[in-house]
C-alpha positions in Angstrom: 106.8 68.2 8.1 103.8 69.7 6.3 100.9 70.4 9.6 97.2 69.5 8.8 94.3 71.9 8.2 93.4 73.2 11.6 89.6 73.8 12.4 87.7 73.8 15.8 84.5 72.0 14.6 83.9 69.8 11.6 80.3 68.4 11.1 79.7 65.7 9.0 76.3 66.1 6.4 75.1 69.3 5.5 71.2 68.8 6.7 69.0 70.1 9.6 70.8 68.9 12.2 75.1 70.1 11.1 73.5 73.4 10.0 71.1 74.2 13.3 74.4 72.9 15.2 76.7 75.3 13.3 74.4 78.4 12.7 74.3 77.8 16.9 77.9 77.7 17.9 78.9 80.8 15.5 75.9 82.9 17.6 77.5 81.6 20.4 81.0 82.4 19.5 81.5 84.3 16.5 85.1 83.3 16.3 84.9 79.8 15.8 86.1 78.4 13.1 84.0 75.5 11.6 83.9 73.5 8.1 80.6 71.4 7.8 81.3 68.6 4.7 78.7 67.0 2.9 79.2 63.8 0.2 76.2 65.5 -2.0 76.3 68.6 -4.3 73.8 70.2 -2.1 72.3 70.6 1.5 69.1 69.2 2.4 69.4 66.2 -0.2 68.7 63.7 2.4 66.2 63.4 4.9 66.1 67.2 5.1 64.7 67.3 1.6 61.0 68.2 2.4 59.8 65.3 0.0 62.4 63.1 1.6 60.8 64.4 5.1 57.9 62.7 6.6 58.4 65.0 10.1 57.3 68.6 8.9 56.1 71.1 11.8 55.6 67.9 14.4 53.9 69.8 18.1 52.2 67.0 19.3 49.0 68.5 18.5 47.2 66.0 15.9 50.2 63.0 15.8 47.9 60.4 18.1 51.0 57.9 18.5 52.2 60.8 20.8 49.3 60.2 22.8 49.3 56.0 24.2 46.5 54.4 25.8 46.8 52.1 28.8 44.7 49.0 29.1 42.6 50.8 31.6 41.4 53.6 29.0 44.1 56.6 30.5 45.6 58.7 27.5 49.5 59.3 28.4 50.4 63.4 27.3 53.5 63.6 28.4 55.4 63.1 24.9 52.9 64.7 23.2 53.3 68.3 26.0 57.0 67.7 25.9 57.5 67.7 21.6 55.4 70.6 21.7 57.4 72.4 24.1 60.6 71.4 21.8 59.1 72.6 18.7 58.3 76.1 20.3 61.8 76.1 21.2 62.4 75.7 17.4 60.6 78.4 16.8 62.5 80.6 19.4 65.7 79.9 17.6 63.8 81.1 14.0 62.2 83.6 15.5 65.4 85.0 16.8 67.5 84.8 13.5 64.6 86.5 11.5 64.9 89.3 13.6 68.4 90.0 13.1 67.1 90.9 9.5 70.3 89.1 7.5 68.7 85.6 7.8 65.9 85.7 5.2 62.0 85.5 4.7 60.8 83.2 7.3 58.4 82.6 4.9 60.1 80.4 2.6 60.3 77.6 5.1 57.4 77.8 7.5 53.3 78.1 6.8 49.8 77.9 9.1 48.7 75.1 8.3 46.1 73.6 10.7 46.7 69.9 12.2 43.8 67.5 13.1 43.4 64.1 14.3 40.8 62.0 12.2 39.4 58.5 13.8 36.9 55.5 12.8 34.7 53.2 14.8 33.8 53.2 18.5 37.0 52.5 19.7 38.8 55.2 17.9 36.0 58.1 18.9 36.2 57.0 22.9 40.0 57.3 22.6 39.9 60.7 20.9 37.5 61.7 23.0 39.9 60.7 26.1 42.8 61.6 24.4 41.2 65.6 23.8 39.5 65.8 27.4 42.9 65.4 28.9 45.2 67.5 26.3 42.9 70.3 26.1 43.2 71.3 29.7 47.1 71.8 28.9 48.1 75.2 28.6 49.7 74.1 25.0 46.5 72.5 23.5 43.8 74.9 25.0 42.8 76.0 21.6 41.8 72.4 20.6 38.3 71.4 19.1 36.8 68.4 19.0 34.0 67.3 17.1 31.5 63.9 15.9 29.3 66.1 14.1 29.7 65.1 10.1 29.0 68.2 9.0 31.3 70.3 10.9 34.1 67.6 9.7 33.0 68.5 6.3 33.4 72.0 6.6 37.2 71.0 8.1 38.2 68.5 5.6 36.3 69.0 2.7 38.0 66.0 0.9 37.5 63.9 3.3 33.9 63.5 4.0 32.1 63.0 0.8 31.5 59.6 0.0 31.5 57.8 3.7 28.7 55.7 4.4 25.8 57.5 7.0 26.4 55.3 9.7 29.9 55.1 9.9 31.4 56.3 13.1 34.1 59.4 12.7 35.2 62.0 15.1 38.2 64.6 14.9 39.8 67.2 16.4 41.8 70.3 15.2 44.2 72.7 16.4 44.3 75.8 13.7 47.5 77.6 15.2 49.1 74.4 13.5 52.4 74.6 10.7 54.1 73.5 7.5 57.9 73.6 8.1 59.8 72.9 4.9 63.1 71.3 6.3 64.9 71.5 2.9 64.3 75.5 2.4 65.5 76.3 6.2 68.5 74.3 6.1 69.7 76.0 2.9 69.0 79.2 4.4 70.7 78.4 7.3 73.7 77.3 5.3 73.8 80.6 3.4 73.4 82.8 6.7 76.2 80.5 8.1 78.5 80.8 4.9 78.1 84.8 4.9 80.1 84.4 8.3 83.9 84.3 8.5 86.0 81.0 9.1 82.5 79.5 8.2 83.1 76.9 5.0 80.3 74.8 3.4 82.3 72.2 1.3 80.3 69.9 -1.5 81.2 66.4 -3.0 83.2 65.1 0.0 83.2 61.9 1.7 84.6 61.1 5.6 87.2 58.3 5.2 88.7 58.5 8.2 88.1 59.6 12.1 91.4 59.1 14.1 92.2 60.6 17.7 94.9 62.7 17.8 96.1 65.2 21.3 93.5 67.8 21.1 90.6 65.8 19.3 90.4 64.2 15.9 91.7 64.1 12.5 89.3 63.7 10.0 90.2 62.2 6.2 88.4 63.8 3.6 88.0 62.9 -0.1 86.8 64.2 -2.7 84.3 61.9 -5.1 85.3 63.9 -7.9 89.0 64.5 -8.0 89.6 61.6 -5.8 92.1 64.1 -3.8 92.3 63.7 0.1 93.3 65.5 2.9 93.3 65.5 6.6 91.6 68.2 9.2 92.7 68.6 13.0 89.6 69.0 14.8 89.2 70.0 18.3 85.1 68.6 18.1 83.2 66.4 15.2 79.8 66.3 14.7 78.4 63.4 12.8 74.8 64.4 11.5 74.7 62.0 8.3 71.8 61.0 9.0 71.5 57.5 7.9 75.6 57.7 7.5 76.0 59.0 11.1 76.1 55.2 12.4 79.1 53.5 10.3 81.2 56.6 11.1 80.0 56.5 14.7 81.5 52.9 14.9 84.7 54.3 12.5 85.6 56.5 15.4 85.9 53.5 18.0 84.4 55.7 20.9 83.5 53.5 23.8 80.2 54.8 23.6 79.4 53.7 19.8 79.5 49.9 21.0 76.7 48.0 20.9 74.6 50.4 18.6 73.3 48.5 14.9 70.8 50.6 12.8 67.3 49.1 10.8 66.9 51.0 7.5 63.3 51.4 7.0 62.4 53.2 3.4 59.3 55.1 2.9 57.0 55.9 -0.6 54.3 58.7 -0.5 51.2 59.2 -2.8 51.3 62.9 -4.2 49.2 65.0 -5.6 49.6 68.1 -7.8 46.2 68.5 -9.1 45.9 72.1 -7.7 41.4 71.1 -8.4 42.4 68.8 -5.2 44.6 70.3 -3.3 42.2 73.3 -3.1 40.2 71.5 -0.9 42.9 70.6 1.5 44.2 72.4 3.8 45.4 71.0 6.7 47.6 67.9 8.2 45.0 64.9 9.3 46.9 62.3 11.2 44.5 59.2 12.1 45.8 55.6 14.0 47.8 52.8 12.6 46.3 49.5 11.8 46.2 47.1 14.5 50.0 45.4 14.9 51.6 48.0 12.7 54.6 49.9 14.0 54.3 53.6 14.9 56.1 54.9 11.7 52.7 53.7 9.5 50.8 56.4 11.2 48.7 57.2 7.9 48.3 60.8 7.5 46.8 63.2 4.7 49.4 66.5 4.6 49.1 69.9 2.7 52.8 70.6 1.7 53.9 74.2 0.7 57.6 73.6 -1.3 58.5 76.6 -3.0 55.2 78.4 -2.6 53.0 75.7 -4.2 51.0 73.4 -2.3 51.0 69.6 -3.1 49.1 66.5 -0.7 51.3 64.0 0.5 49.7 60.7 1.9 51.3 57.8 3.5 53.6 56.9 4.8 54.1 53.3 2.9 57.1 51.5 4.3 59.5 49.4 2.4 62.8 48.0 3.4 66.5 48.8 1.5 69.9 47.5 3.7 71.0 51.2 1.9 71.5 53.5 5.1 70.8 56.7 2.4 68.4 56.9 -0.3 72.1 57.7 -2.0 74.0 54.7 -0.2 74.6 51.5 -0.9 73.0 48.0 -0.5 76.2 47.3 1.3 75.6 49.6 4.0 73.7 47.7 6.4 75.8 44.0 6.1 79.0 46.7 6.8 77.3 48.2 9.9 77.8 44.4 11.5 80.4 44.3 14.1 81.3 41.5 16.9 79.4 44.3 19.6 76.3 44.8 18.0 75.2 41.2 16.8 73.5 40.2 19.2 71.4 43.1 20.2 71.1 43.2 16.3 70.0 39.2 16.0 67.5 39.8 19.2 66.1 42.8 17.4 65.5 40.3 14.0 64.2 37.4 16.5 61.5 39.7 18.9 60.5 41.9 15.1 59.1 39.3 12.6 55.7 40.9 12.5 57.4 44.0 11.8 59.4 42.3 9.2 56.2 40.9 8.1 54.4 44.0 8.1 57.1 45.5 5.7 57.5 42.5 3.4 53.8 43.0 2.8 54.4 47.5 2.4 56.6 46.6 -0.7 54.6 43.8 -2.2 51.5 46.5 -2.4 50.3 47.2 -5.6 49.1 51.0 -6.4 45.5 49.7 -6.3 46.2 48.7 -3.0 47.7 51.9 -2.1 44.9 53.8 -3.3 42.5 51.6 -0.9 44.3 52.8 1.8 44.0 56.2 0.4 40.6 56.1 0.1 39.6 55.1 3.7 40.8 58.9 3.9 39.3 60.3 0.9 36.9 58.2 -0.4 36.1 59.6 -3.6 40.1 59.8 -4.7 40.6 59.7 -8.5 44.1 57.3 -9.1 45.0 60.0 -12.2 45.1 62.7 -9.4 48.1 60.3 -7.5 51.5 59.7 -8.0 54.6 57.8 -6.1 57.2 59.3 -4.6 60.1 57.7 -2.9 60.8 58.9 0.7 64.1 59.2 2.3 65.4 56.1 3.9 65.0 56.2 8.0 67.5 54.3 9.9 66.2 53.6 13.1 68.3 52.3 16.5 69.3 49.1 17.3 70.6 49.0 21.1 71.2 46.6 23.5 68.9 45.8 26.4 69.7 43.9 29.3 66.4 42.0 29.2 65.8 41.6 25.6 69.5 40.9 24.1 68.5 44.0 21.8 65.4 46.5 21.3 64.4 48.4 17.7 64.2 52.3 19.2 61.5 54.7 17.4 63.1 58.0 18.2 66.7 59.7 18.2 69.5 59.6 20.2 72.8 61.6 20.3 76.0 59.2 21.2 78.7 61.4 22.4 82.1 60.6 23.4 82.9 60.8 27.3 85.4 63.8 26.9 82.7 65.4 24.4 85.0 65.4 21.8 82.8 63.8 19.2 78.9 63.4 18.9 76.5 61.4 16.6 73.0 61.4 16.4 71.6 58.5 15.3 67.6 57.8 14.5 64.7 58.8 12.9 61.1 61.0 14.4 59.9 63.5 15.2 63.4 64.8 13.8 63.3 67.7 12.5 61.2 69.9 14.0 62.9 69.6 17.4 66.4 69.9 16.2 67.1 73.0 17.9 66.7 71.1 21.5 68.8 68.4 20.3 71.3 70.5 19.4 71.3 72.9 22.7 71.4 69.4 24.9 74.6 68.5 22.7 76.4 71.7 23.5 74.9 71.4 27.0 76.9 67.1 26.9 79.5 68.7 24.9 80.7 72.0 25.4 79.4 72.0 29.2 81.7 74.8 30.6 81.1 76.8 27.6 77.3 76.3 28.1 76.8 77.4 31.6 79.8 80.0 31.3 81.1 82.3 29.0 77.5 81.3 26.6 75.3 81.8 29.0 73.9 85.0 28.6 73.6 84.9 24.8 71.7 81.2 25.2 69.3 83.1 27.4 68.7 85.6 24.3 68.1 83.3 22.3 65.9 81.1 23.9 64.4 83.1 26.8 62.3 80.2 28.0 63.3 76.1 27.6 61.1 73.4 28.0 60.5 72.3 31.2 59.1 76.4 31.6 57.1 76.0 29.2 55.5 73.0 30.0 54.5 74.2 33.1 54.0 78.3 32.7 51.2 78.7 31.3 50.9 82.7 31.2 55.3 82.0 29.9 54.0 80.1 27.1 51.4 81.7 25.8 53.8 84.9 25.9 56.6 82.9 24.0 54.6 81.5 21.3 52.4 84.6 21.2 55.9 86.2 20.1 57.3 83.3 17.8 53.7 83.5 15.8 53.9 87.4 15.2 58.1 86.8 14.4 57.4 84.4 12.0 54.5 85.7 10.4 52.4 83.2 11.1 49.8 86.0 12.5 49.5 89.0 12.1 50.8 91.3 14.9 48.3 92.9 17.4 48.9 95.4 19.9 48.1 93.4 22.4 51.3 90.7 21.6 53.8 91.0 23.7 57.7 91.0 23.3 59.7 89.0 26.1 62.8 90.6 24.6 
């Protein structure tokens, strides 16, 4: 009787997520053997694609729907200090594979870029003003400005002022050690450090059909969209990072844990410019607050983007609606995801959401002159030659069940894994990518947690010399760490007086 292909890991989607996962486990154990399989002819053609990507170089440092306001005026930090944290972890885990020399310019995927927060009318400016009294005495957000004076706003976002009316209220704040992180670039790189490895495989053009249990974790049925040819892999653990695909094979694998979960694709469009006259005068992210009774994902915000070496603006996000769980799926994708345990969390979610389903009926009715008007309540004087759409990846976002509710509509991520940790999924949407490396350590952590606190120990302690909860509390550790990560990465220039925690 012919045996199946033997591996120890196969992760499912060849973005962010499966190649931070697998780049991790090989440092960890160099003899693994892995196979990460992906349904496109690339990596990074989904949500990792950086104009797919709405997430790029998220620190909680200008993103104000990190930052909630209680009826009684307090500004809430704590997601805000903790993101932070988990991007500087990020950057541990960069910082650490540009060192070893083999990995590649760091500068392909990551830029300074600075990040401000940008607010109108009295309510806004009190907010800010809360919202930057309280952050700025955090060790993290020390180096945060805050200003109402017009012309110092001019002088930090030069598009963005002309044109306003004299009394109109504005105030902002800006952070300059902020970044650009294309997703797409660093997950290729990844994949190409990972590939250069032994028992390391990177295979194109195939589509999970299968996930069955078998003695020592799972088989996995593989076909491929060309050929048509399948076969079958013995896997001891499964990753599924499809993004948007992650949920249907979640529920394919018939884990206990997988019950109850449903998905909400939410699409997304961008206004882009190229006009390098324009973009000039642009350099920085400037997120400001969502109209009253949108959802958090409407955050408008004004980015410089740096794909490739050439800078581009991106403004939006405008939400639209798709039941395709990919921007490559199908429209099928979201009646399929209906099973007899997620219908009702999934019909209470529909019945407690019609303003958001409101809110995105009216997103995809827009015309581009309505677009442009909310453009132009960020730069007022915005030429509609200068702006084009572009269609954003689709986001599928978590549908659970609540004990109180029937269901709830989650805005975050979540990794599902299976009780013996043979099997994980992350399902969800922001802040995504840029804390992927923390994900991914608190899956090995859920999944591998002998391995973790044993015979990977030491190595997890070179890479990442301090985790969060440190560094949201040591301030002298922090400042150290991301002292370190800057000069690594080339985001400054080294000094003498930086100092190495290697």
């Amino acid at each position: 009787m012919a045996h199946n292909e033997a591996v120890d890991v196969v992760l499912v989607g060849a973005g962010i997520m499966s190649a931070t996962l697998a780049v991790l486990l090989k440092e960890l154990d160099p003899a693994i053997k892995l196979e990460v399989v992906e349904l496109m002819d690339s990596g990074a053609a989904e949500s990792s694609n950086p104009w797919n990507n709405a997430g790029t170089g998220h620190a909680g440092l200008c993103e104000l729907n990190y930052t909630p306001q209680a009826a009684d005026g307090t500004v809430d930090i704590k997601k805000a200090v903790h993101i932070n944290t988990q991007f500087e972890v990020s950057k541990q885990f960069w910082s650490y594979l540009t060192k070893k020399g083999t990995f590649g310019s760091c500068k392909s995927f990551i830029s300074p870029v600075p990040h401000l927060s940008f607010v109108q009318g009295d309510s806004g400016v009190s907010f800010l003003k809360e919202r930057f009294k309280v952050l700025s005495k955090h060790h993290a957000f020390a180096d945060m400005e805050y200003t109402e004076d017009k012309a110092k706003m001019a002088d930090w976002m030069p598009l963005m002022m002309p044109g306003r009316p004299a009394d109109e209220v504005v105030a902002a704040t800006r952070v300059m050690n902020g970044t650009d992180v294309n997703f797409g670039a660093l997950t290729n790189q990844l994949l190409k450090h990972l590939t250069s490895a032994p028992d390391a495989q990177v295979k194109y053009c195939k589509r999970v059909t299968g996930l069955k249990r078998n003695n020592g974790g799972w088989t996995v049925s593989i076909k491929d969209v060309n050929s048509g040819n399948t076969r079958d892999v013995d896997a001891k653990f499964v990753f599924l990072g499809a993004g948007g695909a992650a949920l249907p094979l979640l529920q394919a694998s018939g884990i206990e844990e997988s019950k109850g979960f449903g998905g909400f694709p939410i699409s997304g469009q961008w206004l882009r410019c190229d006009n390098p006259e324009v973009v000039k005068h642009h350099q920085a992210k400037v997120y400001s607050q969502a109209a009253v009774g949108s959802p958090p994902m409407s955050v408008p915000h004004l980015d410089t983007r740096v794909v490739d070496g050439s800078k581009s603006l991106l403004f939006g996000p405008y939400a639209g609606f798709t039941t395709k769980f990919l921007k490559h799926g199908s429209f099928m994708d979201l009646p399929m995801s209906v099973r007899a345990g997620n219908i009702g969390p999934m019909l209470a979610v529909a019945k407690n959401n019609m303003d958001l389903t409101k809110y995105l009926v009216s997103e995809v009715m827009q015309s581009m002159e309505q677009r442009l008007e909310s453009l132009r309540r960020f730069y007022p004087e915005a030429k509609a030659e200068d702006w084009r759409l572009e269609v954003a990846g689709q986001r599928v976002q978590i549908i659970k069940k609540d004990p109180k509710k029937g269901g709830v509509l989650q805005f975050g991520t979540e990794l599902v894994a299976a009780k013996d940790g043979s099997l994980a999924a992350l399902l969800g949407a922001s802040p995504g990518a840029s804390v992927t490396v923390s994900i991914m350590l608190e899956l090995i952590e859920k999944c591998f947690p002998g391995k973790a606190s044993g015979e990977w120990a030491a190595k997890l302690a070179e890479i990442f010399p301090a985790r969060e909860k440190v560094l949201e509390t040591d301030a002298a550790l922090y400042r150290k760490i991301n002292a370190h990560n800057n000069v690594a990465l080339e985001l400054v220039e080294a000094s003498n007086e930086t100092e190495s925690y290697a």
